[in-house]
Backbone as a ProteinNet text record, in pm:
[ID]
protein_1_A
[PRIMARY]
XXXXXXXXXXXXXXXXXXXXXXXXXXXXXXXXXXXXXXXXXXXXXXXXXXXXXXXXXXXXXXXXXXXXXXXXXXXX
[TERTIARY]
797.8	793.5	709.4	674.8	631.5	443.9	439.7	266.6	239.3	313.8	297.5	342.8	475.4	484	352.1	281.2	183.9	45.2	24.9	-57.6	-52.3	99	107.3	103	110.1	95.6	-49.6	-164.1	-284.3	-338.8	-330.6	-362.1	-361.5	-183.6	-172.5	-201.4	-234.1	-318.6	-482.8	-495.2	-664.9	-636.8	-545.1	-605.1	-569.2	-451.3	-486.8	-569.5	-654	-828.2	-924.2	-897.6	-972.6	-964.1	-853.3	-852.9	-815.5	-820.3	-831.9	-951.5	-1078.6	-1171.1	-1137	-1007.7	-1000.8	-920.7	-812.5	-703.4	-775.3	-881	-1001.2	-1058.2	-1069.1	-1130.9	-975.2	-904.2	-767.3	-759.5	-719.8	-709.6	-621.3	-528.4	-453.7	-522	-418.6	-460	-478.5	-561.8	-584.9	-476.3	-456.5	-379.4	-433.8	-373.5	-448.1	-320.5	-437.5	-350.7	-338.2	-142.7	-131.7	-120.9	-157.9	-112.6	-80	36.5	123.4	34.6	25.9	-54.8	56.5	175.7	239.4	260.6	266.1	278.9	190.9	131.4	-13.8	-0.7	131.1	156.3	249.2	242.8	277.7	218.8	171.8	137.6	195.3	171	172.6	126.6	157.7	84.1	99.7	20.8	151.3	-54.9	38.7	-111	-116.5	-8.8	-16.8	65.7	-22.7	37.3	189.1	261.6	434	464.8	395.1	429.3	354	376.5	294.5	250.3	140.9	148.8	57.1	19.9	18.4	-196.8	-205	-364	-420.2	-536.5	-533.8	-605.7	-625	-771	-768.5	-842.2	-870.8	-859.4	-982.8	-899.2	-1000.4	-1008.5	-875.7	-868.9	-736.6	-764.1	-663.5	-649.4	-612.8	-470	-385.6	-243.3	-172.7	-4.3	45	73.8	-18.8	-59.1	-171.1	-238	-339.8	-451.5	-468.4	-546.1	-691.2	-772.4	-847.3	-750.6	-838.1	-806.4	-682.3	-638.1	-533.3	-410.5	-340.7	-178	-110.9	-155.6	-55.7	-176.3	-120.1	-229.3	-88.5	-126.2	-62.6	-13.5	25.1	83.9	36	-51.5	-106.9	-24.5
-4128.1	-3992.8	-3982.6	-4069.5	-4067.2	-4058.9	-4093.1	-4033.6	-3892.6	-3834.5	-3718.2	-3612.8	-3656.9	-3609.6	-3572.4	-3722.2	-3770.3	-3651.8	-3664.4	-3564.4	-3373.9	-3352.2	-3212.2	-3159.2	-3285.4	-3287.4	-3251.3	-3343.7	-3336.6	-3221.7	-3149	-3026.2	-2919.2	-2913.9	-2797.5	-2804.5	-2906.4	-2899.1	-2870	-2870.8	-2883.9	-2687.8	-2659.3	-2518.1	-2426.7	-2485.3	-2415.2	-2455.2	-2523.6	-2593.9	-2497.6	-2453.4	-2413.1	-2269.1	-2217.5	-2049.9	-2053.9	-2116.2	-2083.7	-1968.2	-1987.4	-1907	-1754.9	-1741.6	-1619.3	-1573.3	-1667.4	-1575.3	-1561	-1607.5	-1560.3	-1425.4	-1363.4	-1246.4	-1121.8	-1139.1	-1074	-974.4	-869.6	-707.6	-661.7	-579.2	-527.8	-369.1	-296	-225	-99.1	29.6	112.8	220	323.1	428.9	521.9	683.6	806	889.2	995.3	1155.2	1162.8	1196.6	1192.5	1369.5	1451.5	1598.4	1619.6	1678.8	1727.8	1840.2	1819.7	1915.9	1999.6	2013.3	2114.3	2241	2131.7	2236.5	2189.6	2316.9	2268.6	2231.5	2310.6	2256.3	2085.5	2050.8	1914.2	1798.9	1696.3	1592.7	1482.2	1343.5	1234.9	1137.6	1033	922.4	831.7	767.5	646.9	544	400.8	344	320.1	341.6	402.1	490.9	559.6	681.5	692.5	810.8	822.7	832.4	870.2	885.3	996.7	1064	1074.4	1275.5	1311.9	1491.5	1495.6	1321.9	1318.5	1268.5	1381.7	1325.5	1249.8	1193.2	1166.5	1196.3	1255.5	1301.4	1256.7	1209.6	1131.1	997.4	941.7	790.4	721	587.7	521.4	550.6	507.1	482	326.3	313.3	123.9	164.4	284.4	305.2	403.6	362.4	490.5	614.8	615.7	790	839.1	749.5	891.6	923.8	861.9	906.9	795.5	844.2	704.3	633.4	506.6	424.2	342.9	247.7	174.5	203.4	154.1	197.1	202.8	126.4	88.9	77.2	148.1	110.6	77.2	-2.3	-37.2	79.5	8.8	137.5	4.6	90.5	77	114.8
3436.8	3386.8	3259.7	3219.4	3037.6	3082	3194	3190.3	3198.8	3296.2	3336.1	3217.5	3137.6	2991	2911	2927.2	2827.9	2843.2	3020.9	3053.5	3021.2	3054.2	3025.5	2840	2775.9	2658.3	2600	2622.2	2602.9	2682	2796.6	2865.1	2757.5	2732.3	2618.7	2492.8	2446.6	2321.9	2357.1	2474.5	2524.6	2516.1	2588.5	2576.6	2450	2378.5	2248.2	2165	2196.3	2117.2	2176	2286.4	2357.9	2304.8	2309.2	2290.2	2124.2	2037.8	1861.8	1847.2	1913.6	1865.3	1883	2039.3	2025.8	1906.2	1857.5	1775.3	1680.3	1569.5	1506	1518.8	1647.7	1651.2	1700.3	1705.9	1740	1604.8	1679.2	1552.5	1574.3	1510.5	1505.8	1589.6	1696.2	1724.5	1668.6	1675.8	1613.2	1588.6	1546.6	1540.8	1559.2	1635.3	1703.2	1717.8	1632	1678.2	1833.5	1924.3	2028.9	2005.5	2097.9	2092.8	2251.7	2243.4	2345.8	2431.6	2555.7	2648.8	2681.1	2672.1	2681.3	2564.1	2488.7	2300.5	2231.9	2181.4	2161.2	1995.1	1953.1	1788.9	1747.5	1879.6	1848.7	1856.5	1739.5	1747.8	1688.3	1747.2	1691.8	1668.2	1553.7	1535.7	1583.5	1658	1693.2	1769.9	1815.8	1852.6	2027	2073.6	2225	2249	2394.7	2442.8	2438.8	2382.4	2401.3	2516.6	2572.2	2757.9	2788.4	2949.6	3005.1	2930.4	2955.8	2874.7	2788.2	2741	2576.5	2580.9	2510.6	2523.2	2383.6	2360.1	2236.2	2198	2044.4	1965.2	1848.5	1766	1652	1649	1554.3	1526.5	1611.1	1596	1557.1	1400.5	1345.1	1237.7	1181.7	1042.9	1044.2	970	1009.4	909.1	1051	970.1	1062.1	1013.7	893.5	851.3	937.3	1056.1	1038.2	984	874.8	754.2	722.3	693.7	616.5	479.7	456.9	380.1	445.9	320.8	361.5	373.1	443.7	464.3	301.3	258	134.6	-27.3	-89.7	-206.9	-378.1	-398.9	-512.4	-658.7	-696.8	-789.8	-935.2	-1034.6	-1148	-1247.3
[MASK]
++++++++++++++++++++++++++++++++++++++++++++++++++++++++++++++++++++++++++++

């Protein structure tokens, strides 16, 4: 049993050698105004669809305001 150990060992280090370059390029996904096709005065923020109705307009943007800039800015 200790080869076949030995083998499934070196495989899975072969493919997380292999796929490092992707987690390097990995992003956080965007955020987007969702607005309700039924009510036209309702929207939300969110970074996927709430379900089904829901179309999206704006964005992306990199917060769950919505907004430009950063989510969080320090206090001076």
């Amino acid at each position: 049993m200790r080869p076949q150990t030995s083998l499934w060992l070196k495989r899975a280090a072969l493919a997380a050698l292999c796929s490092a370059p992707l987690w390097a390029l990995a992003a956080p996904a965007g955020w987007y105004w969702w607005h309700s096709r039924l009510d036209s005065d309702l929207r939300v923020c969110a970074q996927f669809m709430p379900s089904q109705g829901w179309e999206r307009r704006g964005g992306p943007f990199d917060n769950p305001r919505c907004a430009p800039g950063p989510a969080f800015r320090p206090q001076r």
